[in-house]
C-alpha positions as CSV (number, residue, x, y, z in Angstrom):
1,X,-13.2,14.2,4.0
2,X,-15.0,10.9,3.6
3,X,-13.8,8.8,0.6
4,X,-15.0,5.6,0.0
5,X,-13.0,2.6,-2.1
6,X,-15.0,0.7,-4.0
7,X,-13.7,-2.5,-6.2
8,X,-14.7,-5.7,-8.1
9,X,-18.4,-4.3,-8.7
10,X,-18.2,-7.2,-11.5
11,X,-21.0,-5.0,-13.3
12,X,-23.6,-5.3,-10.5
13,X,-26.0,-2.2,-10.9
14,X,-28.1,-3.1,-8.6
15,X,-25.4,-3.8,-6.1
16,X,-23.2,-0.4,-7.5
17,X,-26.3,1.5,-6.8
18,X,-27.2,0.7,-3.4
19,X,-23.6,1.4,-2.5
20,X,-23.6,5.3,-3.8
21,X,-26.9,5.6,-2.2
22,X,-25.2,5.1,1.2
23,X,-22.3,7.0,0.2
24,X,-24.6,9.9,-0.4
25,X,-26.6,9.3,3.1
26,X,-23.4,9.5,4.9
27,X,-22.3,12.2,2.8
28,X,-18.8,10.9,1.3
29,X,-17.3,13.4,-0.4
30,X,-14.6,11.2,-2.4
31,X,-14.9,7.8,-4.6
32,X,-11.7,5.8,-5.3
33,X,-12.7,3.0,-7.9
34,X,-9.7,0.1,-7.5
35,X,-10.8,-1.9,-10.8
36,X,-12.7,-4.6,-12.0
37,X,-16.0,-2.3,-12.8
38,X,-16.9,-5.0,-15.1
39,X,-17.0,-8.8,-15.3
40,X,-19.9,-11.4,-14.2
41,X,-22.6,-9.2,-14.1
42,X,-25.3,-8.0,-16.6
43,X,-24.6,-4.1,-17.0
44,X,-21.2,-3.3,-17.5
45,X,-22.3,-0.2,-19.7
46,X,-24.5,1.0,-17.0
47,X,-22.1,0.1,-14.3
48,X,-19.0,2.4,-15.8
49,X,-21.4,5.5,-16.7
50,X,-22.1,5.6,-13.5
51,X,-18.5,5.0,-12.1
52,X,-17.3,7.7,-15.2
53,X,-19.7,10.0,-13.2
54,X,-19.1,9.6,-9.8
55,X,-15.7,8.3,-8.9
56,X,-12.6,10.4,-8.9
57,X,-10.3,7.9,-9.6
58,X,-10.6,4.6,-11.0
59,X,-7.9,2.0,-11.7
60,X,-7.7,-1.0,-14.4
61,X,-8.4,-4.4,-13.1
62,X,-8.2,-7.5,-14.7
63,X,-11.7,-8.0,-15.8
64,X,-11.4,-4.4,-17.2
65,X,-8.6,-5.4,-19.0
66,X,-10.1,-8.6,-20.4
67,X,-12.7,-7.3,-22.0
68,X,-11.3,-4.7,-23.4
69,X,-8.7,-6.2,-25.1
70,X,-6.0,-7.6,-22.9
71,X,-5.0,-11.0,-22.8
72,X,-6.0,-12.1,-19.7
73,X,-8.7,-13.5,-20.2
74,X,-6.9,-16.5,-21.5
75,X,-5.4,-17.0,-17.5
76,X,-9.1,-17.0,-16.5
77,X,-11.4,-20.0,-15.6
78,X,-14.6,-21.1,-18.1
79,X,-17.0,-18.6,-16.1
80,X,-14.5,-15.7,-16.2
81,X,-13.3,-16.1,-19.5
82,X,-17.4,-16.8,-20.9
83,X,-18.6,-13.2,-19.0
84,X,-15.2,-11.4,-19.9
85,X,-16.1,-12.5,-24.0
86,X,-19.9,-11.6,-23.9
87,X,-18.7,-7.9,-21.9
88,X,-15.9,-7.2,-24.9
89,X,-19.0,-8.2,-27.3
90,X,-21.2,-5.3,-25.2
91,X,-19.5,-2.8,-24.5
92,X,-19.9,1.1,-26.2
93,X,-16.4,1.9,-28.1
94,X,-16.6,5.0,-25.2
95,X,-16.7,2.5,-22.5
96,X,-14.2,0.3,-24.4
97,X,-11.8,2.8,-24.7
98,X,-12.1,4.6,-21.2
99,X,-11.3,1.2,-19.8
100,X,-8.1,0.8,-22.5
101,X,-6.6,4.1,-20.9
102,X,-6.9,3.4,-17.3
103,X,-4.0,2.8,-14.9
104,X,-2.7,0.2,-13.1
105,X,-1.8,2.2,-10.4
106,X,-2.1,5.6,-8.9
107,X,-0.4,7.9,-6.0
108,X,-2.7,10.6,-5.0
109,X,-0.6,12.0,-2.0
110,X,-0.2,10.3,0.4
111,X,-1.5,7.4,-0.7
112,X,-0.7,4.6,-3.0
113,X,-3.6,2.9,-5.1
114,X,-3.8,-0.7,-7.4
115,X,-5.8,-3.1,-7.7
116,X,-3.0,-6.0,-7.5
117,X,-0.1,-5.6,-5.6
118,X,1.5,-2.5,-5.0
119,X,5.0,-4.1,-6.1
120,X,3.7,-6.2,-9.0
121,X,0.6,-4.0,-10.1
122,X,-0.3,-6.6,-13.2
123,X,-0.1,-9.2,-11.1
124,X,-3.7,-10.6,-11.4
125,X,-3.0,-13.6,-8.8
126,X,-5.5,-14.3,-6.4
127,X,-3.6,-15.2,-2.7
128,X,-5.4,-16.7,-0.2
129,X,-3.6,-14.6,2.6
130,X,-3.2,-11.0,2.8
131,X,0.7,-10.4,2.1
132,X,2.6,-7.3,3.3
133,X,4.0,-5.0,0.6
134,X,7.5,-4.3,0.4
135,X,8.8,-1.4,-0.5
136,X,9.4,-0.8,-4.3
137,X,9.5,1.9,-6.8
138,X,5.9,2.4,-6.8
139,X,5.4,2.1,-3.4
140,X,8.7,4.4,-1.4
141,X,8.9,5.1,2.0
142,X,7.3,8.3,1.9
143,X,4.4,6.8,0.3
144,X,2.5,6.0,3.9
145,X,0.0,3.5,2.3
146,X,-1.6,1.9,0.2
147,X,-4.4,-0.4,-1.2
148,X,-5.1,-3.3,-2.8
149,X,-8.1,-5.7,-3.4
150,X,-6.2,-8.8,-5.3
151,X,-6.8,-11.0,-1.9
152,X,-9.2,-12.8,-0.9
153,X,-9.6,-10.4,1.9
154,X,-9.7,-7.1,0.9
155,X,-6.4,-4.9,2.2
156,X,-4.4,-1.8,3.0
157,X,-1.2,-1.0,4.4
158,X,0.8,1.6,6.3
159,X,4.4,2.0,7.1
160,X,5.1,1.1,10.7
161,X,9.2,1.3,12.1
162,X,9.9,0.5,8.8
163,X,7.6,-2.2,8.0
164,X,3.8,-1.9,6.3
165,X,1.4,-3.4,9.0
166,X,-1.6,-4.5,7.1
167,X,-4.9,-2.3,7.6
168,X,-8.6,-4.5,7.5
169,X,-11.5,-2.3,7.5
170,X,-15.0,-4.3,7.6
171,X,-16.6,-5.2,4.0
172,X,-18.6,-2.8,3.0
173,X,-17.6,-0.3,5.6
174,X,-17.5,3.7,5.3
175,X,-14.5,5.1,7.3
176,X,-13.8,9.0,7.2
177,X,-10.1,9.4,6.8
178,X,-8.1,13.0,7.6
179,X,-6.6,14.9,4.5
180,X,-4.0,17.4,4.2
C-alpha cells in the first residue's frame, strides 16, 4: 500500500490541496499526518477539516500545540509566536479541541511515528543536522523505524546491526512502501 507522510503544512490550503491531489493521481491508499497542520498560513480551519478527513493518523506538533493552548509559543520567535496568537484567536472549539487530544507520538506496527525526536517526542528543537535515534522506550528494537520531521531535513530511520541508519527520501516524494 502507498502511504504518504505529510508534515508542517503550516495551514497552506492551497499547498495541502495540490498535495492530496497527487496523492489521489498516484493512488495512495494511506495518509500519515506528523504535526504542525497549523501555523504561518491563512486557513488553519480549512487545513485540519481536510486533514480530519483524509489522514489516518495525525500527530501533535508544536504549532498545533501553540495555538491550542500549550505554552510553546513563548519559546517561539516574533513571526511564530504573532501566527501561533492570531490561529488560537481562529480556530472552531472542534478544531481546538481535536488538536488538544492529539499525540505526540504513535507506533502503528512496525513503525514508529513523531514529529520531534523519537527519544525526546516534545522536544520542539530545530537541529541543523539529521541525528540518529537511539534506542528508547518509545522507540525498542523491534520497532524497525521511525520518522521524524524536527530537522532541518526531513528524516527516517531503520535499525541496521544494531544501529538506525538514517533514511532521506526526496521532498515532496511518494514512495510505495510493503505492509504486512
Amino acid at each position: 500500500m502507498k502511504t504518504a507522510l505529510l508534515s508542517d503544512v503550516h495551514a497552506n490550503l492551497e499547498a495541502l490541496e495540490a498535495v492530496f491531489k497527487v496523492a489521489a493521481e498516484r493512488r495512495v491508499g494511506r495518509i500519515l499526518c506528523l504535526g504542525d497542520v497549523v501555523g504561518y498560513g491563512a486557513s488553519p480551519n480549512e487545513c485540519l477539516n481536510l486533514i480530519r478527513e483524509h489522514s489516518q493518523m495525525v500527530l501533535l506538533g508544536n504549532h498545533d500545540s501553540a495555538a491550542s493552548g500549550g505554552g510553546e509559543a513563548a519559546r517561539f520567535n516574533p513571526n511564530a509566536k504573532a501566527a501561533a496568537l492570531w490561529t488560537a484567536k481562529v480556530l472552531t472549539p472542534q478544531n481546538r479541541d481535536f488538536l488538544r487530544a492529539l499525540s505526540l507520538s504513535r507506533h502503528l506496527d512496525p513503525y514508529f511515528y513523531v514529529h520531534a525526536s523519537p527519544a525526546a517526542p516534545r522536544d520542539w528543537n530545530i537541529s541543523s543536522t539529521v541525528s540518529t535515534p537511539s534506542l528508547s522506550s518509545s522507540s525498542s528494537p523491534s520497532t524497525p523505524a521511525s520518522s521524524a520531521t524536527r530537522t532541518s531535513r526531513r528524516s527516517s530511520s531503520a535499525p541496521r546491526r544494531g544501529a538506525f541508519r538514517s533514511l532521506r527520501p526526496s521532498c515532496g516524494s511518494i514512495r510505495s512502501t510493503a505492509t504486512s
